[in-house]
C-alpha positions as CSV (number, residue, x, y, z in Angstrom):
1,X,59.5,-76.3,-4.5
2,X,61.9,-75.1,-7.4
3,X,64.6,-73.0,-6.2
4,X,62.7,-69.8,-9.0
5,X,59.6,-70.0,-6.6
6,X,61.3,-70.3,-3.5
7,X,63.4,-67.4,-3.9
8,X,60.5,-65.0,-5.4
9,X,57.9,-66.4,-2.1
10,X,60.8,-65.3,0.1
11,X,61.0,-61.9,-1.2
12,X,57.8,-61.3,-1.3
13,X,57.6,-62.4,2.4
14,X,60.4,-59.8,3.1
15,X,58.3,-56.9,1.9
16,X,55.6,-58.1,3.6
17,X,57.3,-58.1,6.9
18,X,58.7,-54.9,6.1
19,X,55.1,-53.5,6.8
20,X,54.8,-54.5,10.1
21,X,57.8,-54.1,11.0
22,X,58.6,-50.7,9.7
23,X,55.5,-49.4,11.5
24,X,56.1,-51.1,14.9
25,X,60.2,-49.5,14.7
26,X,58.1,-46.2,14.1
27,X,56.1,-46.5,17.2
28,X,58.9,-47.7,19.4
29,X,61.1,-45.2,18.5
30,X,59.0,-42.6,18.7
31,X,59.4,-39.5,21.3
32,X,58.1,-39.9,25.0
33,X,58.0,-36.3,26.1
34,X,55.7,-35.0,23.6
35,X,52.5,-35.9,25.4
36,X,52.2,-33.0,27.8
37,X,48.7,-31.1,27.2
38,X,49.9,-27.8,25.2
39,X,49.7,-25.0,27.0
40,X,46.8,-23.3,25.1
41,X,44.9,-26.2,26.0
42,X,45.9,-26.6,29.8
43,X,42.9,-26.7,31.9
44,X,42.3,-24.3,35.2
45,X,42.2,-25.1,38.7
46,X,38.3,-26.4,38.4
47,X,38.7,-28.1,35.7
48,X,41.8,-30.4,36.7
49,X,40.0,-31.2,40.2
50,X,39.3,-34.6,39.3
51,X,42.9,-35.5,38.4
52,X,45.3,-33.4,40.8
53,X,45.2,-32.1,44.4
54,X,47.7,-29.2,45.4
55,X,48.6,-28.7,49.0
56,X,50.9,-25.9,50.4
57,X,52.0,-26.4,53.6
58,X,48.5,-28.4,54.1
59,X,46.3,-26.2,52.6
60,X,44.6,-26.8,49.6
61,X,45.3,-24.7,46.9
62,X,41.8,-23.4,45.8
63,X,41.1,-22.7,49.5
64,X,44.3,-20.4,49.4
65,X,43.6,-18.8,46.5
66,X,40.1,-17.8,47.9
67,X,41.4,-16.7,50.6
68,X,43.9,-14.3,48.3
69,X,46.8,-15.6,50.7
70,X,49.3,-16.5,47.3
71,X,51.3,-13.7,45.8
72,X,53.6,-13.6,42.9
73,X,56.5,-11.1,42.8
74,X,57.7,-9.8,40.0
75,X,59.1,-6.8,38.6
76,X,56.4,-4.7,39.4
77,X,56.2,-5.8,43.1
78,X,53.8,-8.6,45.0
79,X,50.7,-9.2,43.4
80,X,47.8,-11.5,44.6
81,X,47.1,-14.7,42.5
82,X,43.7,-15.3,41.1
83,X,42.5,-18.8,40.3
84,X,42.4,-17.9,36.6
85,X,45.9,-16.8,36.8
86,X,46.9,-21.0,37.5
87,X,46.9,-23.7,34.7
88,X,48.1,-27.0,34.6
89,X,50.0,-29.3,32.2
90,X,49.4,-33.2,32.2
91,X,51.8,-35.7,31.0
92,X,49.3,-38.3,29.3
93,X,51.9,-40.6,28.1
94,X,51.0,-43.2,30.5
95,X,47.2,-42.9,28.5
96,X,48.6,-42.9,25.4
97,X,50.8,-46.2,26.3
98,X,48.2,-48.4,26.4
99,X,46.2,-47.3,24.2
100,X,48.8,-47.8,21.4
101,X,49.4,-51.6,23.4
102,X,46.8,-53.7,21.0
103,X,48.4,-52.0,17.7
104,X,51.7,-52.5,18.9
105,X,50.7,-56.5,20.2
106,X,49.4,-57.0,16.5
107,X,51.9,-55.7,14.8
108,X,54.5,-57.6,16.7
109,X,52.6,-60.9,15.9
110,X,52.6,-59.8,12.7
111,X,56.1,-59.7,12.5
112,X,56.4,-63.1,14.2
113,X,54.2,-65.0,11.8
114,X,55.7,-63.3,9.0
115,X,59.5,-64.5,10.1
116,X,58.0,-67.8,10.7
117,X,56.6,-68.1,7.0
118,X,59.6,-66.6,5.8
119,X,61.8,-69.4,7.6
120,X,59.1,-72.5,6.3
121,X,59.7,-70.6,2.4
122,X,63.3,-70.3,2.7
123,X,64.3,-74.2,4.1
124,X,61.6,-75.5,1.4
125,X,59.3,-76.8,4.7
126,X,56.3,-76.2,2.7
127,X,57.6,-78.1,-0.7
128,X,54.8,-78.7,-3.4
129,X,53.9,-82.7,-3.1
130,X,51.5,-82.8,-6.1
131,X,47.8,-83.6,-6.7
132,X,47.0,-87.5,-5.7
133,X,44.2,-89.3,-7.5
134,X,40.7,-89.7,-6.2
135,X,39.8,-92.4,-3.9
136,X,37.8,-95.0,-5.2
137,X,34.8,-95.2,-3.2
């Protein structure tokens, strides 16, 4: 393959690559600690049953809170806690993980195959050999 060629398949296989690899640098670099559920969205006591069980000194929560045996104190003086009054914050980075696992799998195969290419362009490995004439028959 002529030096012209081999220089302008290279580059073009650099910008390629640059694709992949631009968007998995985004991904991996990206903040951990933004998954918590925002607080306008955290879910009540009934509603975050199925995912978290609160015990104080062996008693479940919800039980305590019917049984108006939680106060807060504040600057007004003890008041009793209501179950409305209690919210909850996940941290769903463990969810988000793998879902972004097959994206991030791709695009790291992507970069793979496209420094593998880039290597076979650059050494000449895949060099132009030429049509051969048809075999007689």
């Amino acid at each position: 393959m002529p030096l012209r060629l081999r220089l302008f398949f290279s580059a073009l296989t650099v910008a390629l690559l640059l694709i992949p690899a631009t968007a998995l640098y985004r991904e991996l670099s990206s903040r951990s600690d933004i998954w918590w559920t925002p607080l306008p969205m955290a879910p009540s006591l009934s509603e975050s049953q199925d995912r978290v069980e609160i015990y104080v000194r062996g008693k479940p929560l919800g039980a305590l809170l019917e049984a108006r045996q939680l106060s807060v104190a504040d600057g007004a003086g003890p008041s009793v806690l209501g179950a409305d009054e209690i919210r909850f914050r996940f941290n769903n980075w463990d969810r988000v993980r793998v879902a972004r696992l097959p994206m991030l799998l791709m695009y790291a195969a992507s970069c793979g195959g496209g420094v593998v290419l880039l290597l076979l362009i650059a050494t000449g490995r895949l060099a132009y050999r030429g049509e051969r004439g048809s075999v007689a028959v």
